[in-house]
Structures are given as structure tokens and as C-alpha cells.
C-alpha positions as CSV (number, residue, x, y, z in Angstrom):
1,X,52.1,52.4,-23.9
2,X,50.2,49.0,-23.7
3,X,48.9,47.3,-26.9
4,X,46.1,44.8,-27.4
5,X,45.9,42.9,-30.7
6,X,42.3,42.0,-31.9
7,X,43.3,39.2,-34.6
8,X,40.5,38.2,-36.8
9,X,39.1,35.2,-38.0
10,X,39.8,34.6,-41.8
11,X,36.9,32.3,-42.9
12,X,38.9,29.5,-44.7
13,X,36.6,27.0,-45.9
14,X,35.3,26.9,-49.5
15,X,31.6,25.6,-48.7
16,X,30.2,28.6,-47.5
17,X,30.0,32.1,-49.1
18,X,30.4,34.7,-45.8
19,X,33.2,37.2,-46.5
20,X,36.6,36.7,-45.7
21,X,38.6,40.0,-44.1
22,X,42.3,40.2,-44.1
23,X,43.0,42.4,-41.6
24,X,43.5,42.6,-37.4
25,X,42.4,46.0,-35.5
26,X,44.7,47.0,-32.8
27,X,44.6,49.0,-29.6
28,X,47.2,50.9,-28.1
29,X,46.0,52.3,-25.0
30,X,47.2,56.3,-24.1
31,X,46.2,58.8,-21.5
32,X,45.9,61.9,-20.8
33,X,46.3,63.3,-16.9
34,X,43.3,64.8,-15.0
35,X,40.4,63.4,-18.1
36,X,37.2,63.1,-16.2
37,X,35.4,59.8,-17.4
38,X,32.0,59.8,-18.9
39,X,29.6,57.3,-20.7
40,X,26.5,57.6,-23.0
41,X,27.1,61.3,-23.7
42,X,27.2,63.3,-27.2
43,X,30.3,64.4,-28.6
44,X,31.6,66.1,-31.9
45,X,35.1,66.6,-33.2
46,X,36.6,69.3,-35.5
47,X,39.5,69.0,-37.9
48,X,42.5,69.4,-35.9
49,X,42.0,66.7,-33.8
50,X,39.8,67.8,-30.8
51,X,36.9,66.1,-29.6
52,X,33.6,67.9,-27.9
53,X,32.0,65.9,-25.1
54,X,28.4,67.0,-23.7
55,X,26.1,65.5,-21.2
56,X,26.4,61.6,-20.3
57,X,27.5,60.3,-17.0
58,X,30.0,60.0,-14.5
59,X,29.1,57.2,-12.7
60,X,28.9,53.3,-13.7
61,X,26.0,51.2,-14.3
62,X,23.1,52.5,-12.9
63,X,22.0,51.8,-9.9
64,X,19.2,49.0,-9.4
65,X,17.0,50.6,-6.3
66,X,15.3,53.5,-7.9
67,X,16.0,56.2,-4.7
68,X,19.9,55.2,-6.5
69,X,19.5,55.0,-10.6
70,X,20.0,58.4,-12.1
71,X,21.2,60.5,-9.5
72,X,21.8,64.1,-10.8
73,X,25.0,64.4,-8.8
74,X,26.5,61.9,-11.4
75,X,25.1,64.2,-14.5
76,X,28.1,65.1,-16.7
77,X,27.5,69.0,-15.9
78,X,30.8,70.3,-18.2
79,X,31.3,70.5,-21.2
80,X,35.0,68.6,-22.1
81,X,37.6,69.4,-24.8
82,X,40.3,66.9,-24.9
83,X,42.8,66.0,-27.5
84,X,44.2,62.8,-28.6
85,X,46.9,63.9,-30.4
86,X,48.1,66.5,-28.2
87,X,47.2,65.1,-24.9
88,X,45.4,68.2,-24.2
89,X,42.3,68.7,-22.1
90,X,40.0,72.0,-21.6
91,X,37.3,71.8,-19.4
92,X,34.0,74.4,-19.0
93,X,31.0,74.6,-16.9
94,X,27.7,73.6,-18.3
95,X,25.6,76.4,-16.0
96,X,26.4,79.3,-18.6
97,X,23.7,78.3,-20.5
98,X,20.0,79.0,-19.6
99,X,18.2,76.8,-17.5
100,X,16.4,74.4,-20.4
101,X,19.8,74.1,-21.8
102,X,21.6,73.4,-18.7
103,X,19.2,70.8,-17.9
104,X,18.5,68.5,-21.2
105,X,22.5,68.8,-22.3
106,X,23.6,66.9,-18.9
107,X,21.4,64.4,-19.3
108,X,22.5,61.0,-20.8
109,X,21.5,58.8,-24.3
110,X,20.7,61.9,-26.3
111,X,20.7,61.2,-29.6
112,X,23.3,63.1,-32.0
113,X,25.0,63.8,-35.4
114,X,27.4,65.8,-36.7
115,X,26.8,67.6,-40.1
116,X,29.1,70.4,-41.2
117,X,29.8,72.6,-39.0
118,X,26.6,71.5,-36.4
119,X,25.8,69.0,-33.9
120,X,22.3,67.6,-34.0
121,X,21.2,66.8,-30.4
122,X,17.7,65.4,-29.8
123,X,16.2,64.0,-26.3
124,X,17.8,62.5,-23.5
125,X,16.7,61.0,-19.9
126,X,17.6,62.5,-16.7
127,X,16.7,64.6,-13.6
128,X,14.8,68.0,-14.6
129,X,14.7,70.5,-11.4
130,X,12.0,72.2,-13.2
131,X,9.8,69.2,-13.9
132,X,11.1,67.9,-10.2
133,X,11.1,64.4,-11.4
134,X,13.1,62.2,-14.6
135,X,12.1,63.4,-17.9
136,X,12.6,62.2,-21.5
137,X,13.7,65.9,-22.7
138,X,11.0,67.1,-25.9
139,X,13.6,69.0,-27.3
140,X,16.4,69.6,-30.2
141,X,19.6,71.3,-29.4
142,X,21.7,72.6,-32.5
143,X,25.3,73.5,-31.6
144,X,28.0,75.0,-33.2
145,X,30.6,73.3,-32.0
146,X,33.7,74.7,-33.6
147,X,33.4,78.2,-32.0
148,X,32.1,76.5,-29.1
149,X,35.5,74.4,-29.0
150,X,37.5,77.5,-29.9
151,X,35.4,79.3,-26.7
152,X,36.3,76.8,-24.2
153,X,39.7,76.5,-25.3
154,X,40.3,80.4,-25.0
155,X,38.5,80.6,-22.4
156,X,35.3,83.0,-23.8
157,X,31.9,82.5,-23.5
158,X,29.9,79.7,-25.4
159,X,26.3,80.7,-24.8
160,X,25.8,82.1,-28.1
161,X,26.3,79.1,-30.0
162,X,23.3,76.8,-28.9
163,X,20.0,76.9,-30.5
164,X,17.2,74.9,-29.1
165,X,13.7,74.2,-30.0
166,X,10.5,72.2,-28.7
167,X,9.0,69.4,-30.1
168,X,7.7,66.6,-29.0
169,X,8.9,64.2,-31.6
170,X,12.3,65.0,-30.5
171,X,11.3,63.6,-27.1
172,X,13.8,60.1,-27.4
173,X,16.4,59.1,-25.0
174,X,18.4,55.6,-26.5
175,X,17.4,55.5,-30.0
176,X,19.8,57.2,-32.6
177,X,19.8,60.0,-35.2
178,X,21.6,60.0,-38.4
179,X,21.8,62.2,-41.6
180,X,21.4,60.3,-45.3
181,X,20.1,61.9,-48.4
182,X,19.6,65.7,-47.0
183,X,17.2,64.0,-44.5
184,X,17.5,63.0,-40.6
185,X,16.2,59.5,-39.6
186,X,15.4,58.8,-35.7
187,X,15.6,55.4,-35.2
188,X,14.0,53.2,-31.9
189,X,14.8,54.8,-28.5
190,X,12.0,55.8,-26.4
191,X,10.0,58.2,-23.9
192,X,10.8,57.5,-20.3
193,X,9.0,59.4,-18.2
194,X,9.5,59.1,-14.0
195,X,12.3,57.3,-11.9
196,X,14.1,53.7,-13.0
197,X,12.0,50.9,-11.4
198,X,13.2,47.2,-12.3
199,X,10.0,46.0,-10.7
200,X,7.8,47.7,-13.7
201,X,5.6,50.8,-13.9
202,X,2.8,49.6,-11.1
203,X,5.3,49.6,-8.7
204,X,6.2,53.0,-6.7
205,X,7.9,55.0,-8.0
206,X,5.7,54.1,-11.2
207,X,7.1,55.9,-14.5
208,X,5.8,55.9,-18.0
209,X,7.9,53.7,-20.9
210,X,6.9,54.1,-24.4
211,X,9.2,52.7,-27.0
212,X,8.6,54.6,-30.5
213,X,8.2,51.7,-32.5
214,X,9.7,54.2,-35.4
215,X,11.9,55.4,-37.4
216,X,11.2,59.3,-37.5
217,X,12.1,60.9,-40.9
218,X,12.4,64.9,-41.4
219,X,14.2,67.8,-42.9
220,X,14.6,70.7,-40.5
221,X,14.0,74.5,-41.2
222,X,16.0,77.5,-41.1
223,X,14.6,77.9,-38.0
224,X,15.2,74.2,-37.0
225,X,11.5,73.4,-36.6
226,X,10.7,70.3,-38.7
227,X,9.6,69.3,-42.2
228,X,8.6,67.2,-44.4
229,X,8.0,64.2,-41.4
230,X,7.5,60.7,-41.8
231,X,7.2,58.5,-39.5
232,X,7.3,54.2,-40.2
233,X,5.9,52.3,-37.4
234,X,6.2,48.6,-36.7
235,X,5.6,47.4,-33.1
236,X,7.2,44.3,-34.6
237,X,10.7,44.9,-35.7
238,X,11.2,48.4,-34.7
239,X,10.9,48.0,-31.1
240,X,14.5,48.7,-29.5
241,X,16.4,50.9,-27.9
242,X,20.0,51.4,-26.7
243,X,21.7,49.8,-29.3
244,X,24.2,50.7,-32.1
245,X,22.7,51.6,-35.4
246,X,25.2,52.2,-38.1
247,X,26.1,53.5,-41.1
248,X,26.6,50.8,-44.2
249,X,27.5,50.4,-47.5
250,X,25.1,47.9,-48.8
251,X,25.9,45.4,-52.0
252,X,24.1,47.2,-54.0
253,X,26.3,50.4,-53.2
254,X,23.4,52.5,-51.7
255,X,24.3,54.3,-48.3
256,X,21.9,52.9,-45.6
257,X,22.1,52.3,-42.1
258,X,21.8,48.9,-40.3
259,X,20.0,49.0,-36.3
260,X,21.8,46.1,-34.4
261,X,19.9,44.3,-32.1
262,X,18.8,45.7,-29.1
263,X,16.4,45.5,-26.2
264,X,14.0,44.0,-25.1
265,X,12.1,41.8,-26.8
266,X,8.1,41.6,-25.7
267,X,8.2,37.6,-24.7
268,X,11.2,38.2,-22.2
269,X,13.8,40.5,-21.0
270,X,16.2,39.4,-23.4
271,X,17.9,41.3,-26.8
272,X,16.5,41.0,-29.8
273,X,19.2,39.0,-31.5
274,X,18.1,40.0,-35.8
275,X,19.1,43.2,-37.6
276,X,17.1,45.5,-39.6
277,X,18.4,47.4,-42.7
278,X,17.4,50.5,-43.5
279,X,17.6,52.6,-47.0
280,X,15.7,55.8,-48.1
281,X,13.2,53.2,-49.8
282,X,12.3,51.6,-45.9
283,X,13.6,49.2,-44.0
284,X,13.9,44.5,-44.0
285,X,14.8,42.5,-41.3
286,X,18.0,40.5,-42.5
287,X,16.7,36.6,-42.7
288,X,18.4,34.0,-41.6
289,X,20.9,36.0,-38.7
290,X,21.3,36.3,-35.6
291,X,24.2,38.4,-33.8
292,X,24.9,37.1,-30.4
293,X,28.3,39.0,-29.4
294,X,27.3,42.8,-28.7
295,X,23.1,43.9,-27.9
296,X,24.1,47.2,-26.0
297,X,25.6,50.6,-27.7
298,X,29.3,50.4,-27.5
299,X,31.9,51.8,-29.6
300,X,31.9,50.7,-33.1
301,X,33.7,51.4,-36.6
302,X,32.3,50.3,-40.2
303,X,35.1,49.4,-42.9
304,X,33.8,49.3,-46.4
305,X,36.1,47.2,-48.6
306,X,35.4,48.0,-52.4
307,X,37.8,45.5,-54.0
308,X,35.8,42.8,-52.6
309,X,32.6,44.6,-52.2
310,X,32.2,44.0,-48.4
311,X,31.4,45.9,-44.9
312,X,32.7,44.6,-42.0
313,X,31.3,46.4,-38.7
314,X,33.1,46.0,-35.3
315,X,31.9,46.4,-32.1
316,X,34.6,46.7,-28.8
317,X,33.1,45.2,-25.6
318,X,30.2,46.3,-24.2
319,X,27.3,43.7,-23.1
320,X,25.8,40.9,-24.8
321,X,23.7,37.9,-24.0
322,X,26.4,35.5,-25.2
323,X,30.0,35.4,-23.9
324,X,32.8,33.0,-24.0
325,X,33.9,31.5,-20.6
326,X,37.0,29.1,-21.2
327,X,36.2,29.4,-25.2
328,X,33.0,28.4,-25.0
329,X,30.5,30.2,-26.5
330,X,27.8,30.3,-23.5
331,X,24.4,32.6,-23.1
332,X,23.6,34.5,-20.0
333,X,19.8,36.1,-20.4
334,X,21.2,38.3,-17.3
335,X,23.0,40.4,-20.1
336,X,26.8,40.7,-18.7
337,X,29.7,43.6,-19.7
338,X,31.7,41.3,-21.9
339,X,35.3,41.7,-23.0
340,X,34.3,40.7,-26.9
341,X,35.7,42.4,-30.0
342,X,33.5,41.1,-32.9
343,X,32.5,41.6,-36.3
344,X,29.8,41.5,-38.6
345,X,30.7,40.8,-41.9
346,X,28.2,41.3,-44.7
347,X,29.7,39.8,-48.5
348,X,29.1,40.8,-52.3
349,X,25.8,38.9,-51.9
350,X,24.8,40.5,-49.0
351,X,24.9,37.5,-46.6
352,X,26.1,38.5,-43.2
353,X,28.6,36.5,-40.8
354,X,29.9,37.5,-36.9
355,X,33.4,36.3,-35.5
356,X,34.7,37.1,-31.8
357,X,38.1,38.8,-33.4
358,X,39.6,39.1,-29.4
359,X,39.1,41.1,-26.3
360,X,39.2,44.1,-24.7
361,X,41.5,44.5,-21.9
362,X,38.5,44.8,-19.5
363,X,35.1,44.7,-19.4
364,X,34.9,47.8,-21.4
365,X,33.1,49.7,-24.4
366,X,29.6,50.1,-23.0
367,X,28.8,53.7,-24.0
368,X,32.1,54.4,-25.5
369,X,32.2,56.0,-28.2
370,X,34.6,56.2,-31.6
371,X,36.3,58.4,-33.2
372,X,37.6,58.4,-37.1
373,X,40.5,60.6,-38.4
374,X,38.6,61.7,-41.3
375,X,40.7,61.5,-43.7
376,X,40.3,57.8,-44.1
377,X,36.7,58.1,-43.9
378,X,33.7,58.7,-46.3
379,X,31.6,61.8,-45.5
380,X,29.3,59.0,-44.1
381,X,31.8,58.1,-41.4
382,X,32.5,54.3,-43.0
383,X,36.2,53.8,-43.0
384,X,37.8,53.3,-46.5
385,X,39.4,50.3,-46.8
386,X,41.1,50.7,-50.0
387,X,42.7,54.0,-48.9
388,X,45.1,51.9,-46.3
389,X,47.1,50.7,-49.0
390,X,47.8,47.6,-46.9
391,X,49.5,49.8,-44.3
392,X,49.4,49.7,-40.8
393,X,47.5,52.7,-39.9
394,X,46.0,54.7,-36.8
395,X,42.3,55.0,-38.0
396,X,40.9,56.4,-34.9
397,X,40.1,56.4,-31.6
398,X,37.9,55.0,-28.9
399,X,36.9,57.5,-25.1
400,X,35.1,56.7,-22.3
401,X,31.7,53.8,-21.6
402,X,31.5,51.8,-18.6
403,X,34.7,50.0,-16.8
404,X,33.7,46.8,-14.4
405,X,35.0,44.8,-12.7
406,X,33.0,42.0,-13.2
407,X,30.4,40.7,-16.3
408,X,27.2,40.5,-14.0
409,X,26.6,43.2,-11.3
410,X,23.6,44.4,-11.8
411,X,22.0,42.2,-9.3
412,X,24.1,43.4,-6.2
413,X,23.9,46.7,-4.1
414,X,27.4,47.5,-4.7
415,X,27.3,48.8,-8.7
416,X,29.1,51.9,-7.4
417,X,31.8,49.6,-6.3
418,X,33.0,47.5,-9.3
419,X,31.6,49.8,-12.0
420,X,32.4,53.5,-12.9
421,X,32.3,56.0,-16.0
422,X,36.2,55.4,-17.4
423,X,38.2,58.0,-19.0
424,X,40.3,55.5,-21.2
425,X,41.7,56.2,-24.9
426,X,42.3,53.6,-26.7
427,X,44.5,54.3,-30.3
428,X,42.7,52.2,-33.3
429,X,45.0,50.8,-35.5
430,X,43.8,48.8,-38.7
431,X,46.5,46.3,-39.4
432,X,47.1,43.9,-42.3
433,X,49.5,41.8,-41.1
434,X,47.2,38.6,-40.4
435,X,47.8,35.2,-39.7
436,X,45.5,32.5,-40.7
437,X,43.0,31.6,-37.7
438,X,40.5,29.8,-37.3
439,X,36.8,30.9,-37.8
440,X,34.2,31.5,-34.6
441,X,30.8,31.3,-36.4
442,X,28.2,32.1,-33.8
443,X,25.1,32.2,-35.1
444,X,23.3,29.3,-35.0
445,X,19.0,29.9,-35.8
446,X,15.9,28.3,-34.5
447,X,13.8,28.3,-37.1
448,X,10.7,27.4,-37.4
449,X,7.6,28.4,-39.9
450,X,4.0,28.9,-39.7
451,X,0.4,29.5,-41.6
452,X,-2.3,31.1,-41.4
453,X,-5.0,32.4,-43.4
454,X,-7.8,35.9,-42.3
455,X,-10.6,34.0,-40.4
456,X,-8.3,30.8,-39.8
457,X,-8.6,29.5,-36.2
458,X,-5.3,27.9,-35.8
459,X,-1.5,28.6,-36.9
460,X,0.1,25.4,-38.9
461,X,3.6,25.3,-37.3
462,X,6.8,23.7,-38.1
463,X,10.2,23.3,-36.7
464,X,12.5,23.5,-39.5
465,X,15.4,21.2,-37.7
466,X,15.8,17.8,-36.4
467,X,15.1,17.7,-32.6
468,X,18.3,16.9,-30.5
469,X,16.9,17.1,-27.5
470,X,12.8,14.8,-26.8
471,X,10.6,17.8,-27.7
472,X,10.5,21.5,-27.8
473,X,7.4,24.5,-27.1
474,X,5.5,26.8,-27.5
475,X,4.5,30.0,-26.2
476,X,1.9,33.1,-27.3
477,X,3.0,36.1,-26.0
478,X,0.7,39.3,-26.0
479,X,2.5,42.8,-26.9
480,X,2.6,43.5,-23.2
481,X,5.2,40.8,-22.5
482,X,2.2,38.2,-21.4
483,X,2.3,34.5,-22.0
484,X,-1.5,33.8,-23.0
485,X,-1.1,29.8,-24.1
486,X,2.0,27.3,-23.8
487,X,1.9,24.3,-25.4
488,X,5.0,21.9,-24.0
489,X,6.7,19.1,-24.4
490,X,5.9,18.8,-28.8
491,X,7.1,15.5,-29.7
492,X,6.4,16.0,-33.6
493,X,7.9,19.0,-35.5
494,X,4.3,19.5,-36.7
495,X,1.6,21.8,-34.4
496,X,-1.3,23.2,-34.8
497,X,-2.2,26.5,-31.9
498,X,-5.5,27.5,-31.9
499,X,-5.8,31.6,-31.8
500,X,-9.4,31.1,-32.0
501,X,-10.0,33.1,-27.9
502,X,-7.6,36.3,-29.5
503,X,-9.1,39.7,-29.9
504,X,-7.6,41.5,-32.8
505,X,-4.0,42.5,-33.0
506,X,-0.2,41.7,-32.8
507,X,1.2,38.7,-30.9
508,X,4.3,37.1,-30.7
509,X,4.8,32.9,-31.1
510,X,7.6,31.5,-29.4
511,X,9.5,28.4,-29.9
512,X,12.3,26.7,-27.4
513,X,14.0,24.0,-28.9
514,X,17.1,22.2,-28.5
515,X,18.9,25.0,-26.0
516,X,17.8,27.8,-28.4
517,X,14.7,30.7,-29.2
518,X,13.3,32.1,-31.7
519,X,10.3,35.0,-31.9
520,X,8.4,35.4,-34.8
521,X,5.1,38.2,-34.9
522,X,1.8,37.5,-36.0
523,X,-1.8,39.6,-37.0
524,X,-5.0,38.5,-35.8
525,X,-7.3,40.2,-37.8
């Protein structure tokens, strides 16, 4: 059996008020013989130990050249029962259902949550043979996935246990759903509609790519149709999509859920780099932070520890814009698979801090997903802390995401080469057996303010930090990704950029300074 040790950073130094964790997570990698691999699919687990997986893929990255990216010969097309305690796997075919079911349930980033006995399943992207082209799926799927468990296992029939019903506010592939307060929240994600083209919609084959902008609140039915809907919009800070968004404990001891980055900002093809909280009251971007070391969905586990009253959320692998190459902390806007195990760290004040705590043993995690033996969790899924008793213990585990071979592949013609879906489980230990190590404080903020009044025609700007480098700049970016005005080479920390030519609406100013960026959104009215 191999083991990887994750130690983390203890913050040591009595200037600053970040929380300090003592503990390490561990990984003890197992197998089981004959496990197909599969990434970005739904899964559920019941109480003795077996895990549910549906949909996702089988392949690696996809493929850059759209007549390659989404094949539906790499849909997941079975549904999976494997078990990490037993080493036990069960495997079923996908085509008992009808055909709507059969096609939205192999598709891949569906969003999905676990209540009681039912899995919530919304959306997903993917070949339809009845549209004939990609679709976004406009649908919810409500399964009962103990019996259907108990059916594969035994061999039966599962049709009977999946409900499904149409709506087109269901129609999301990469955002997330999650259950707080009696009430589901859809967060992000988006509508894709038409094949993957990296050279943009006006190219053939064009396609159709609306982000929701949202977060979708509703109760369902008996029926499953839904009720009481509310949807928050903000082009702004909402606009993201295959990310993690997690449950947290929040200072003030109110359940909530934070969204992690995500992609892509308007002014470039880069993560958004701030969080967002979110509560049954709305939502606040977290001022003054910026995580660096995980931007795509990747396996993740929040620890709430009550003593202290502090969250720590960590994130195995997956890709991010910034990576360490010979322990340096260095960005790549190209997005690579990283080996990073971090943390986000939020304290009794609410102030949050992220530490690299070690590696993966690969480039690993990307659409992997966790899994918590319950009984040291919450019913929200947040690991108690407290319940450890400062005892090594195996918390959970971690199946499946993309295995490369290499951090940056997107670029070449040979993705099916160095990048596949894996079928790796990884044992999650928590252990408290720390020693004292040196903090890797990584965020590190361009900020910069400005002013501006209804009717004004300029923005009063100001960089908030001493140049380093001879000057920074400035960009105007419309919500369409378009530079409008650039002002360069700023030798004063003090601007002024007319907005007098702009027609009403959003816009995004952005300022480059000193190796870093920063994107903040402004109104013309």
C-alpha cells in the first residue's frame, strides 16, 4: 500500500491573525481490480460503505479540435458500484432506462446532491442522438439510489427508481447544486449548447455559451416540479463555472456555502482568483483574498474546528493558474494539472489564509471526487474536527478525475496520450501528529481603488501600493471580453479614465502592476 503525507503549514508568527491548523491529511493509496476510471460524473453513497457513480467520462482532458472534444464513445454509459472497504465492484448498463434517461445521465458536469434517501441530478453537457448535436440537458433526474444500489448489486432491474422532469432552469452543466435550509441553491455553471470550439462561437462548428450569472434558489414539489424560485443575478461576481463550491461553517456559526474561484474572467481567459460566500440572507465577495492554488473542481473536504472556531477547506490537485516549479511559487495563465494540496483557512474573525500543505503523487484530482464516512461528518457533509479526539483517523476517501502526465497539454494533439479518466482511491487520513513547518502564504493582492459619481465623466483611480517595477496600466474591458481603452505606462499611482464614449452598462477596469492583476466592475449609468 503506498502512503503520501500532506504536512501542513502551522502559521507561527504572532503579527498576523490567519488561523493556525494542527493537523496533516494523509493518503494511502488502494485498489480495486477491474474499476473502470471516470471523471466529472455524479455519485451517491449509502451507509455501508458503497459508492453510486453515474454519467462522467472515460477519457482525459478533452480534446482541443472540436471533430475530437466530447466524443460519445468516451460517455460513462454504466452505472458503477464499487466499495472501498470491501474492494468490491458491481457494474450495470445505462441502456435500461428510456431514451431521455439514457442520454442526459451519461453525460458529464451534472450537478448533484444527496438528501436522504435521493440523489438530486440537474443538467449536464454532452452528445444527444435525439437532438443530433451537444446539448446542455433541461432536465432534473431524482434517483433513489439505495434500491438502485441494492438492484445492481443483485442483479435486478433499476428502471423503476428514476424520476425525471423538464425544466429549463435545470438546463446547467458545471455549476453546482446544494441543499441548506429545506431549500436547493444552483450556483454558476452554464448552458452550452453545440460542439467545443476553442476558437469561439463564430467559428464553425459555432455553439451557444451562456453563463447563468446566478444562483438559482427553489423548493421542489411532490411531483419534483419547482417552487418557490428565486433567482440572484450578478454578471459581476457570479460569473463561473467548473469550480468547487462548498459547504462552510461561517464565524458566525451559520451553515453557508463558499463558490471558489472559477472560470473565466471577462478581461482574459484566466480564473477568477476571489471567493464569494453565500448564506440564506445572499451572498459578499470575501475582500482582500485571492486563492491562487486550485481554480478547477477537484476533490475537496471541509473540517470545521469548534474549539478554535475555524474551517479549513482542502483541495487535492487539480489545475490552477499558480504552481510551484523548484518551490517557487510561479503563474501559468495556460492553467496547468498541478500536483498541489492546499488549504483555505478561514479564523474566528473570519479572515481567510491558503497554504500549499504537499502534493499529490501525480498530476491528479481534476474531477475527483470525495467521499466522507459519515460518521465524522455533520448532516452538511463538513467534517467534525472535535470528534477525532486527536486520533489518527480514516475520514474518507477520494475516486477517480483526470491522471496526466504532464501540467500543460492542452495545446498539443496528443491529450489522449498523456491524459486519461483514472480509477485511483486514495484512503484520507486526518492526522495530528504535526511538526512545526514553515508557512506558504500565497496570496499577495493588487489593489487598487476608484470613484465615480452618476453623470461623472471619468473614474479617479489609485494604486494602493508602492510601484516596484517604472509604471503599471490600465485596461477597460466590455462584458464581452473586449478591451475598449488602455492607458500604459502610469508613472503616478493617481489616474483619471474618461468613460465619457460608454453606453450604459457593466465594464470591467483592469490594472497590471508590478507582475500582478486585479479586476474590479463598474456601472455606467
Amino acid at each position: 500500500m503506498k502512503q503520501f503525507v500532506a504536512s501542513l503549514a502551522i502559521l507561527v508568527s504572532s503579527t498576523t491573525l490567519f488561523a493556525q491548523p494542527k493537523f496533516n491529511v494523509e493518503l494511502k493509496e488502494l485498489s480495486i481490480d477491474g474499476l473502470q476510471g471516470t471523471h466529472s460524473f455524479v455519485a451517491a453513497q449509502d451507509g455501508d460503505g458503497n459508492i453510486l457513480v453515474i454519467g462522467g467520462r472515460t477519457d482525459g482532458l478533452h480534446k482541443r479540435r472540436p471533430f475530437e472534444a466530447f466524443l460519445e464513445s468516451d460517455n460513462n454509459t454504466n452505472l458503477v458500484v464499487f466499495n472501498p472497504r470491501t474492494k468490491k465492484q458491481y457494474v450495470a448498463d445505462l441502456s435500461e432506462l428510456s431514451t431521455v434517461l439514457y442520454e442526459q445521465l451519461q453525460s458529464t458536469n451534472m450537478q448533484f446532491e444527496q438528501v436522504g434517501d435521493l440523489l438530486y441530478i440537474t443538467g449536464g453537457y454532452g452528445y444527444s442522438t435525439t437532438a443530433k448535436d451537444h446539448i446542455t440537458y433541461p432536465n432534473l433526474v431524482v434517483v433513489e439510489y439505495k434500491k438502485v444500489i441494492n438492484a445492481i448489486i443483485n442483479e435486478e432491474s433499476f428502471n423503476d427508481y428514476f424520476s425525471q422532469v423538464s425544466d429549463t432552469r435545470f438546463q446547467v452543466t458545471g455549476g453546482h447544486l446544494h441543499f441548506l435550509n429545506d431549500t436547493f441553491y444552483l450556483v454558476g455553471g452554464q448552458k452550452f449548447m453545440g460542439r467545443y470550439n476553442p476558437m469561439g462561437p463564430d467559428h464553425g462548428p459555432g455553439f451557444v455559451q451562456e453563463y447563468t450569472n446566478e444562483i438559482r434558489k427553489f423548493t421542489l414539489k411532490s411531483n419534483y416540479s419547482i417552487d418557490h424560485y428565486n433567482a440572484i443575478r450578478d454578471t459581476a461576481n457570479l460569473h463561473r463555472r467548473d469550480y468547487n463550491v462548498v459547504k462552510q461553517i461561517f464565524a458566525n456559526g451559520e451553515v453557508g456555502l463558499t463558490a471558489f474561484t472559477g472560470v473565466f474572467q471577462y478581461a482574459a481567459d484566466v480564473p477568477w482568483l476571489n471567493v464569494v460566500n453565500i448564506t440564506s440572507g445572499g451572498y459578499n465577495v470575501v475582500s482582500g483574498f485571492e486563492q491562487k492554488l486550485s481554480q478547477y473542481h477537484s476533490a475537496n473536504l471541509p473540517v470545521f474546528d469548534s474549539t478554535n472556531n475555524e474551517m479549513h477547506t482542502f483541495f487535492f490537485g487539480g489545475m490552477a493558474q499558480f504552481t510551484y516549479r523548484n518551490n517557487v511559487l510561479t503563474e501559468d495563465t495556460d492553467v496547468p494539472f498541478v500536483k498541489t494540496i492546499s488549504v483555505v483557512s478561514r479564523n474566528s474573525k473570519g479572515q481567510l489564509s491558503e497554504y500549499k500543505v504537499g502534493e499529490m503523487p501525480g498530476y491528479l484530482g481534476a474531477g475527483a471526487e470525495f467521499f466522507a464516512i459519515e460518521k465524522w461528518f455533520t448532516n452538511q457533509g463538513i467534517l467534525k474536527l472535535d470528534a477525532l479526539n486527536n486520533q489518527k483517523t480514516l475520514v474518507g476517501y477520494i475516486y477517480g478525475g483526470i491522471e496526466s502526465d504532464e501540467e500543460n497539454i492542452f495545446f498539443t494533439n496528443t491529450v489522449d496520450q498523456t491524459s486519461r479518466a483514472t480509477n485511483k482511491i486514495f484512503e484520507v487520513y486526518v492526522d495530528f501528529s504535526t511538526s512545526s513547518i514553515e508557512p506558504v502564504e500565497v496570496h499577495q493582492t493588487l489593489d487598487f481603488e476608484f470613484t465615480y459619481g452618476r453623470g461623472d465623466r471619468n473614474l479617479k483611480v489609485e494604486l494602493l501600493e508602492d510601484l516596484k517595477s517604472d509604471s503599471w496600466n490600465l485596461t477597460i474591458v466590455n462584458m464581452a471580453g473586449n478591451v475598449l481603452t488602455t492607458q500604459t505606462d502610469l508613472r503616478r499611482t493617481q489616474t483619471k479614465v474618461s468613460i465619457s464614449y460608454l453606453p450604459y452598462g457593466i465594464y470591467w477596469l483592469v490594472a497590471e502592476a508590478n507582475g500582478k492583476r486585479m479586476s474590479k466592475p463598474f456601472r455606467v449609468y
